[in-house]
C-alpha positions as CSV (number, residue, x, y, z in Angstrom):
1,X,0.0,0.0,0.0
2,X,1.7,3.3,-1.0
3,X,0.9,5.8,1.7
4,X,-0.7,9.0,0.7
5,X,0.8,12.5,0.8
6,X,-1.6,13.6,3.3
7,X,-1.1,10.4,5.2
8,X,2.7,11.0,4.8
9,X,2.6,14.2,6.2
10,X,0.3,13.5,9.5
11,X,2.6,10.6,10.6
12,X,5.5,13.5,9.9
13,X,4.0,15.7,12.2
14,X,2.6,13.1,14.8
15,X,6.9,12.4,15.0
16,X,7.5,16.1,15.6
17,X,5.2,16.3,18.3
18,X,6.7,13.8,20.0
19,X,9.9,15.2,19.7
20,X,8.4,18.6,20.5
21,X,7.2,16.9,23.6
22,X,10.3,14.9,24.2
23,X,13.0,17.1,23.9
24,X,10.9,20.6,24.9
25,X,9.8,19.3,28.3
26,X,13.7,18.6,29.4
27,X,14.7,21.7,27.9
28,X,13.0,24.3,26.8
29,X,9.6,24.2,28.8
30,X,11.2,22.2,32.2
31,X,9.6,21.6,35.6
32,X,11.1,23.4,38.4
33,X,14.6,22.8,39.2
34,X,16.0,21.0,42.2
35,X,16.2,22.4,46.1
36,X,18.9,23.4,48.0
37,X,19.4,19.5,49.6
38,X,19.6,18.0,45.3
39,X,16.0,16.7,45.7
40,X,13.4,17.3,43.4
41,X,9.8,18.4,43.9
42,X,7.0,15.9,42.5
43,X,6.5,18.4,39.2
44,X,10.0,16.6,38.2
45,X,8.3,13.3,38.0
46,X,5.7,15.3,35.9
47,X,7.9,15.9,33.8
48,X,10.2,12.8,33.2
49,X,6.3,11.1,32.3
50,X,5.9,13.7,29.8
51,X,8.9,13.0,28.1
52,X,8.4,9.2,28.2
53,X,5.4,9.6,26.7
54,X,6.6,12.2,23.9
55,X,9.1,9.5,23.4
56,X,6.6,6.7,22.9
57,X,4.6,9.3,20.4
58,X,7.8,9.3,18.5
59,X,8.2,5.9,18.0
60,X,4.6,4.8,17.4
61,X,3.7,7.4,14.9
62,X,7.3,6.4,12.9
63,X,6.3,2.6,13.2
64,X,2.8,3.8,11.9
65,X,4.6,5.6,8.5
66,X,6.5,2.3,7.4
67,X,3.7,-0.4,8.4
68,X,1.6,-1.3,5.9
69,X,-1.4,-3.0,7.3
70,X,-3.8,-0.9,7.3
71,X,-5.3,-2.2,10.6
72,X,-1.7,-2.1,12.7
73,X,-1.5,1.7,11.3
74,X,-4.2,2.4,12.6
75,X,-3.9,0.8,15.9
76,X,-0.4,2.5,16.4
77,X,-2.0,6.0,15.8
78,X,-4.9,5.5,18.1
79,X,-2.1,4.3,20.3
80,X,-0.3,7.9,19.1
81,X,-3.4,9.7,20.2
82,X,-3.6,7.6,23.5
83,X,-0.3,8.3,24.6
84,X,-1.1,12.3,23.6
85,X,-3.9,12.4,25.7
86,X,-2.5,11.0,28.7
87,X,0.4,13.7,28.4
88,X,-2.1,16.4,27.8
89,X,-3.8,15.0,31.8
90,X,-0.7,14.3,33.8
91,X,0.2,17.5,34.9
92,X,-1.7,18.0,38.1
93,X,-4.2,15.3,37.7
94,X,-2.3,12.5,37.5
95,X,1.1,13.7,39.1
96,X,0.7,17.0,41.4
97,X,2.9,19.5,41.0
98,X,4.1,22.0,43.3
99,X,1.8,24.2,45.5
100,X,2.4,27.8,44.4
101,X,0.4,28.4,41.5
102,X,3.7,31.0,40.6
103,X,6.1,28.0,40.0
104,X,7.6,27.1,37.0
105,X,6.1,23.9,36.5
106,X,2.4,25.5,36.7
107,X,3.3,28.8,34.4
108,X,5.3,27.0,31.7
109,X,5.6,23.6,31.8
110,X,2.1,22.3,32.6
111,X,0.1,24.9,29.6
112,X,3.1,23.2,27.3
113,X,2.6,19.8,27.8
114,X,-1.3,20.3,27.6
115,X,-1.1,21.9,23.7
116,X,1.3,19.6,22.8
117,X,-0.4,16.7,23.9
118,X,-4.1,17.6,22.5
119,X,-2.2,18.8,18.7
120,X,-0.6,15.2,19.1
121,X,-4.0,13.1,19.3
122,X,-5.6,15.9,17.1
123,X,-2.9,14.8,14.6
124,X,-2.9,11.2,14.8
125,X,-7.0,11.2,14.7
126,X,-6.3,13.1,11.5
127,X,-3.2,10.7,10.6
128,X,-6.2,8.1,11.4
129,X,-8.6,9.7,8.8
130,X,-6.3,9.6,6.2
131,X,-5.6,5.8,6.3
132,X,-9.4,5.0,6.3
133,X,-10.0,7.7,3.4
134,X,-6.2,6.2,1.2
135,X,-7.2,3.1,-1.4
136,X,-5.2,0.3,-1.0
137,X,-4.1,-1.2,-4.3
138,X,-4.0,-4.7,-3.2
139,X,-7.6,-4.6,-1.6
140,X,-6.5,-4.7,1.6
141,X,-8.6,-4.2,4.6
């Protein structure tokens, strides 16, 4: 089955978010940094979830752009839009983060993971869309 351009392009997009997700909550849009004693604050486990799943993103949505089955691709990006979802509800429902509404992790790091984890399963239900709309030459199901 010879993927589609549109197709191509969601499962190129649903990689970057990952990595967006991935690499941005390390670096760019961080939790709060550790106390005085080298501890960290819960909003650091927050944050090391985020980045697993941003890494688990990546690696569906690239194992959904070279499967063919239709059925596994699709599984993988539901999977995709799973893992996005779960990113976009772990800060502060699933894994508190610090107290004071002022921190770090609450102003920056908790409004970044959110977008990037609803655009990721907005982009794999659309990556999903595509598959079921693509013809498959051989007839496959």
């Amino acid at each position: 089955m010879k993927n589609s351009r549109s197709t191509n392009a969601a499962g190129i997009a649903m990689i970057i978010v990952g990595a967006i997700l991935c690499i941005g909550v390390k670096a760019v849009f961080h939790a709060c940094g550790a106390k005085d004693d080298g501890t960290f604050m819960n909003c650091h486990n927050a944050e090391n979830a985020a980045a697993v799943l941003g890494a688990a993103m990546m690696i569906l949505s690239a194992f959904s752009l070279f499967i063919r089955k239709k059925g596994v691709r699709i599984c993988t990006a539901a999977l995709t839009a799973a893992a996005g979802i779960f990113a976009a509800v772990i800060p502060n429902n699933v894994i508190h983060l610090c107290m004071m509404e002022s921190m770090r992790c609450h102003a920056v790091m908790r409004p970044a993971v959110i977008i990037c984890g609803i655009i990721g399963a907005a982009v794999s239900v659309l990556f999903i869309i595509s598959v079921l709309l693509s013809r498959s030459a051989e007839g496959e199901k």
